[in-house]
N, C-alpha and C positions, 0 to 999 in steps of 0.2 A: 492560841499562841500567847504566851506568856513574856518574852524573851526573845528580844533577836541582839545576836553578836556581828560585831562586827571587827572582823583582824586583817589590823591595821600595821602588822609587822615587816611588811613587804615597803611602806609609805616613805620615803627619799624626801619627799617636801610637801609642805601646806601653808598654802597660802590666806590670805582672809575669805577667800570665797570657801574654802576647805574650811576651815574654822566655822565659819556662819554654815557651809551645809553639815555638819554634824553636831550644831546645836539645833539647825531646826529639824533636822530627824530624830531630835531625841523628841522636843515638845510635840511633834506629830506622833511619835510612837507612843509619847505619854497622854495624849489627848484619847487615846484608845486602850488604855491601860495597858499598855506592854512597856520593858523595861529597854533600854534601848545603853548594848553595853560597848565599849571600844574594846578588844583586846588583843595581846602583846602589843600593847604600847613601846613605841621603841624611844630611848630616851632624849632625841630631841623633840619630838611632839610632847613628850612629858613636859618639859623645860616651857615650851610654847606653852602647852597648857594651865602651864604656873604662871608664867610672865603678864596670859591675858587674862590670867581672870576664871578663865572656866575650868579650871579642873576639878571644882567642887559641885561644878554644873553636869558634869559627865558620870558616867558610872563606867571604871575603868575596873580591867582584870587582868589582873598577870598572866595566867596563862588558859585555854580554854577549861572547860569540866571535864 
């Protein structure tokens, strides 16, 4: 496994525990070399993700492959 996605287009709200568990699934996925992606980002999580800090920390995709 290369890659795992995760769509997140459904997501209505995230709170700091939301936040904190999909940075630490990404450093666990990347402890194992897999890429660990968010996608359809819907645009308040983007916003969130700008606001805190992580969006450069995540690997976002517009829409699946």
């Amino acid at each position: 496994m290369r890659r795992i996605e995760v769509d997140v287009a459904l997501t209505t709200f995230c709170d700091p525990g939301g936040l904190s568990g999909f940075f630490r699934a990404r450093l666990a996925a990347q402890e194992r070399g897999v890429s660990l992606y968010l996608v359809r980002v819907p645009p308040y999580l983007g916003r969130l993700l700008d606001t805190t800090g992580l969006r450069p920390l995540l690997y976002l995709r517009k829409d699946p492959p």
